[in-house]
C-alpha positions in Angstrom: 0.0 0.0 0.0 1.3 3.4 -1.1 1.3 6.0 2.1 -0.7 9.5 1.5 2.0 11.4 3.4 5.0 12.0 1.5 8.4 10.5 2.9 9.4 13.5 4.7 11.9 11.7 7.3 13.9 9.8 5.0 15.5 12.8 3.6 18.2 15.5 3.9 15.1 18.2 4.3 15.8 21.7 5.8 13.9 22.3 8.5 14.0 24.1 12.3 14.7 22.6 15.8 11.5 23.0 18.1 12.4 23.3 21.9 9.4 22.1 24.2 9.5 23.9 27.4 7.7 22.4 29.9 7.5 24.1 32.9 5.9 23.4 36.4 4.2 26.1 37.7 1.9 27.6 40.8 -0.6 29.4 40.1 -0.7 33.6 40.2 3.4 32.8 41.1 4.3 35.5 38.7 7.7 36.0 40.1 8.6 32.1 40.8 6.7 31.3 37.1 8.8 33.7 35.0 12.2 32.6 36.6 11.4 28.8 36.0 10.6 30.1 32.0 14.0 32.3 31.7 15.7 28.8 33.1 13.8 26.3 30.7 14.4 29.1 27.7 18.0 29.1 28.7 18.2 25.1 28.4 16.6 25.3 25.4 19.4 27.6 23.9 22.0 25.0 25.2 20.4 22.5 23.2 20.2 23.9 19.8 16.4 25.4 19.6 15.5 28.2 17.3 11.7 28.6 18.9 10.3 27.6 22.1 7.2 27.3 22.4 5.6 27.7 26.7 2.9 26.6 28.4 -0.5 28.6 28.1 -0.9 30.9 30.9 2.8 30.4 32.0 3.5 33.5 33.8 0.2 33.3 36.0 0.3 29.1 36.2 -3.2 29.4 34.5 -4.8 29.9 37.7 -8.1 29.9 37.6 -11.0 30.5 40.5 -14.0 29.3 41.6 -15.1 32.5 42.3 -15.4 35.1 39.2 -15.1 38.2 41.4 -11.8 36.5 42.6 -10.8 36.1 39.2 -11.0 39.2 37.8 -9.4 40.3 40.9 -6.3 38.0 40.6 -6.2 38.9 37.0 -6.4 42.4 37.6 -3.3 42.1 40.0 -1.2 39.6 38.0 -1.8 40.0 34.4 0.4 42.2 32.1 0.6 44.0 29.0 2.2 43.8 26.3 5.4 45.9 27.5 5.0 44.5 30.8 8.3 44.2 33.0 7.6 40.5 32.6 7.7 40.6 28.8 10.7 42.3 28.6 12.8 40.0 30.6 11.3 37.0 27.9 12.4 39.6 25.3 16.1 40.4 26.4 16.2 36.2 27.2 15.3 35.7 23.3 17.5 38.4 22.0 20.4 37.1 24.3 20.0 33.6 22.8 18.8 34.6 19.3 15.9 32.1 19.7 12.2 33.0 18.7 9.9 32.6 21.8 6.4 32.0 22.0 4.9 32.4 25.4 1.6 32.0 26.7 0.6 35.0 29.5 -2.1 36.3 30.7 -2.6 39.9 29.2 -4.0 43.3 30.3 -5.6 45.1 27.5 -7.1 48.0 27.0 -10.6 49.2 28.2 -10.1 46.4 31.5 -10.3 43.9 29.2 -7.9 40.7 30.1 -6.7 37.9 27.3 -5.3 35.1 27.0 -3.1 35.5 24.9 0.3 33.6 23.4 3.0 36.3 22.2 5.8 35.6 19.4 8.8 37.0 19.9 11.6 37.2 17.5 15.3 36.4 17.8 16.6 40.2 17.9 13.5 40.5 21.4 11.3 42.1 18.9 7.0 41.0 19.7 6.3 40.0 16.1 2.9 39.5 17.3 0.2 38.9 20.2 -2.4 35.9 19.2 -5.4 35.7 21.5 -7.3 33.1 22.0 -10.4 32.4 20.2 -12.2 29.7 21.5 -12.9 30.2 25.1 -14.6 27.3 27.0 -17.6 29.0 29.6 -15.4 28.8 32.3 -12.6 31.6 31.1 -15.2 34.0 29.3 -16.0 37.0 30.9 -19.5 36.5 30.0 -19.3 33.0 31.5 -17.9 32.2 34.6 -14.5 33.9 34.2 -12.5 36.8 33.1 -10.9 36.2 29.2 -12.9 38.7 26.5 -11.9 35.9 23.5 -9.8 36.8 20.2 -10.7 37.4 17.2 -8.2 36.5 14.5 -5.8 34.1 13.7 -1.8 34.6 13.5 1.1 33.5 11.5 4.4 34.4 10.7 7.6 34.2 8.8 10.4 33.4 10.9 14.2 33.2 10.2 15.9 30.3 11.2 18.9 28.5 10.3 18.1 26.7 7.5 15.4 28.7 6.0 12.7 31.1 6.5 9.4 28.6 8.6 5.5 29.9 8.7 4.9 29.3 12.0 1.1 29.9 13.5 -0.3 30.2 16.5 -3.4 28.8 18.7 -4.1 27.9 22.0 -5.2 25.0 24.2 -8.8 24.8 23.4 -8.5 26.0 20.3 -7.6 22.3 18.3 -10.9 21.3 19.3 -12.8 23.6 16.9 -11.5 22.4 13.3 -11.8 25.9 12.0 -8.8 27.3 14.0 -6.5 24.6 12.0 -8.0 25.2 9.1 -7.6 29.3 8.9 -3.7 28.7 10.2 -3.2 26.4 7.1 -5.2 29.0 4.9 -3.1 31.8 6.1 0.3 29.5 5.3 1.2 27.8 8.4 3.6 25.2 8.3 4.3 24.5 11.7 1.9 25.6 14.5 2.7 26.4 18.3 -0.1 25.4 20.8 0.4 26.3 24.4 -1.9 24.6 26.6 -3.0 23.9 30.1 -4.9 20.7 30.8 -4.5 17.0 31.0 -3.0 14.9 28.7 -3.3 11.6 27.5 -0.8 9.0 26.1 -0.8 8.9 22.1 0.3 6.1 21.8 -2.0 4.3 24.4 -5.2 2.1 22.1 -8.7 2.5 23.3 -8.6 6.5 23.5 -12.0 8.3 22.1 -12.1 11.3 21.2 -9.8 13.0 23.6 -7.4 15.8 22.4 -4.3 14.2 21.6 -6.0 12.0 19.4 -8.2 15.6 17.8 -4.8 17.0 17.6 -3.5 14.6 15.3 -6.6 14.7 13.3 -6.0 18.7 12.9 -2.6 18.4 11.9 -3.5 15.4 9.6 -6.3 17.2 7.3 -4.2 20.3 7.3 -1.2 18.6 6.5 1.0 20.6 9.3 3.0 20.0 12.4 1.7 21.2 15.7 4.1 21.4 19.0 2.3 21.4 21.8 3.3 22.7 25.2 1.4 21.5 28.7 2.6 22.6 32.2 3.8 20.2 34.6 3.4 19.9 37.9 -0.6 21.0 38.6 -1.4 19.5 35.2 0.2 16.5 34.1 2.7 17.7 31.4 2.7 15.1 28.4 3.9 17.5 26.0 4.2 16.5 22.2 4.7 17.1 18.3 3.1 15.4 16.0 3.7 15.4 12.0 1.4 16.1 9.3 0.7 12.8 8.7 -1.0 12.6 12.3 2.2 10.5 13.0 3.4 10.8 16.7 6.7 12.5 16.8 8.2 12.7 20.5 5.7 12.8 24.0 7.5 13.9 27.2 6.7 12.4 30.5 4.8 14.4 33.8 7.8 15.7 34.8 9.4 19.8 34.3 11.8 19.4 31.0 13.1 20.9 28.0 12.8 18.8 25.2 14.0 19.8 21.7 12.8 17.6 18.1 13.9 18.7 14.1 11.2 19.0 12.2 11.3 18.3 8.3 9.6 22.1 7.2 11.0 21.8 4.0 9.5 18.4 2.9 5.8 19.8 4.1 6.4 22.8 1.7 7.7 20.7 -0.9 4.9 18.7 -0.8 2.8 21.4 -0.8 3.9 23.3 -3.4 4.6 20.0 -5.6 1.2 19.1 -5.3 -1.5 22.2 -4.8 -4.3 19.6 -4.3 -2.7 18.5 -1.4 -2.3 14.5 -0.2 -5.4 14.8 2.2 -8.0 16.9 -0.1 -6.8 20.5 1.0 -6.4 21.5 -2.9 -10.0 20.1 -3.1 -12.3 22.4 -1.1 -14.7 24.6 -2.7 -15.7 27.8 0.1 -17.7 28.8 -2.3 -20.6 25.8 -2.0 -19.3 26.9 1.8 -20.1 30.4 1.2 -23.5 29.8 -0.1 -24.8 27.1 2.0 -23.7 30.2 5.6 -25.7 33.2 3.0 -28.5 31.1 2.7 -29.2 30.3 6.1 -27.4 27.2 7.1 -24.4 26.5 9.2 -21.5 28.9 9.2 -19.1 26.1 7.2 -16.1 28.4 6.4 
């Protein structure tokens, strides 16, 4: 039998060194949380990485309250902006080790609104760009139970690395269980995607699963023909980190424990692939938004 996926391991491809920092953290530790991410980043450096990718929530340990006044008051006290004292210690770190950063932090916006939100940062400390996230279960809205106003757009971005330039996008937790957020990362270019996250994990290579979200992830990165890095904290959730290709294959998983974990990923065989054959190997050249289109105008579901 003849594999969909093209052989993208058995070759010399170009690709970019992914470092997965997983990080135990406390919750609202600000102080204790970013020293623990300026260590891991620093391993990561030692070992090779050209992006990190963090945990969701890192800086605050993605706490989260039981009671929504308490919330919003924790967040108001702990979460940052943009140019927060925080965020420039992550950007000096990057620039010191010429290594692009995502990190996942709880952000202050304007108008009291808070985010969560995952912020790229270049090799030369520059933020290339703030992504924040979309999907929002009830308990993190701000008109649920908690204190996130959600996103609304997608992000990638070209990033210089080694061996070549990679399209790297961006999404959070949560967001791989809506098969749109994939799907609009892919449209917009995205070759590899970055997905902090803060919740249980699962084994993938343990039979009998359902549908939980290692098994979803692979799915995503499958019918979008991408690799997605994953990040999970360790410690109050139970780490599990992983990569896995655009064949849905399994690339590395860590254990529970706090790590830094690095894996060389094939970019240039993806783009090969993709630019060798438009049509894609799982139906991506195929789609037709506009049957999509029409079926959302004329008053069924919103298929885009």
């Amino acid at each position: 039998m003849n594999p969909k996926t093209p052989p993208l391991y058995d070759r010399d491809y170009r690709g970019v060194r992914v470092a997965l920092c997983q990080i135990a953290t406390m919750p609202w530790d600000v102080r204790a949380n970013l020293e623990a991410t300026l260590a891991a980043l620093e391993v990561a450096a030692a070992q090779g990485a050209e992006v990190a990718v963090t945990p969701e929530c890192v800086l605050t340990g993605y706490g989260v309250e039981r009671n929504r006044a308490r919330q919003l008051q924790l967040l108001a006290e702990n979460a940052e902006p943009a140019d927060g004292a925080s965020l420039h210690r992550l950007r000096d770190c990057a620039s010191r080790f010429h290594m692009h950063v995502v990190v996942g932090f709880a952000e202050r916006g304007a108008a009291g609104r808070f985010y969560n939100t995952a912020v790229l940062i270049d090799r030369e400390g520059a933020v290339v760009d703030l992504y924040r996230k979309v999907h929002c279960r009830a308990f993190e809205r701000i008109d649920g139970q908690g204190g996130f106003t959600p996103g609304d757009n997608f992000v990638v971005r070209t990033l210089t690395c080694r061996e070549m330039d990679i399209r790297l996008g961006l999404m959070i937790c949560f967001d791989r269980e809506v098969t749109e957020s994939v799907r609009c990362l892919r449209a917009l270019g995205a070759e590899l995607i970055a997905c902090p996250l803060a919740c249980d994990t699962a084994s993938l290579n343990e039979p009998g699963n359902s549908a939980d979200n290692e098994m979803v992830t692979r799915c995503r990165a499958a019918e979008n023909e991408v690799f997605i890095a994953v990040v999970n904290h360790a410690g109050r959730f139970n780490g599990g980190s992983f990569v896995v290709g655009p064949g849905g294959e399994a690339l590395t998983q860590l254990g529970a424990s706090a790590t830094v974990a690095v894996v060389d990923l094939p970019i240039e065989g993806v783009r090969t692939a993709h630019h060798g054959d438009p049509l894609g190997w799982m139906g991506w050249g195929y789609r037709r938004p506009e049957v999509y289109r029409t079926a959302s105008a004329s008053g069924g579901p919103a298929c885009l």
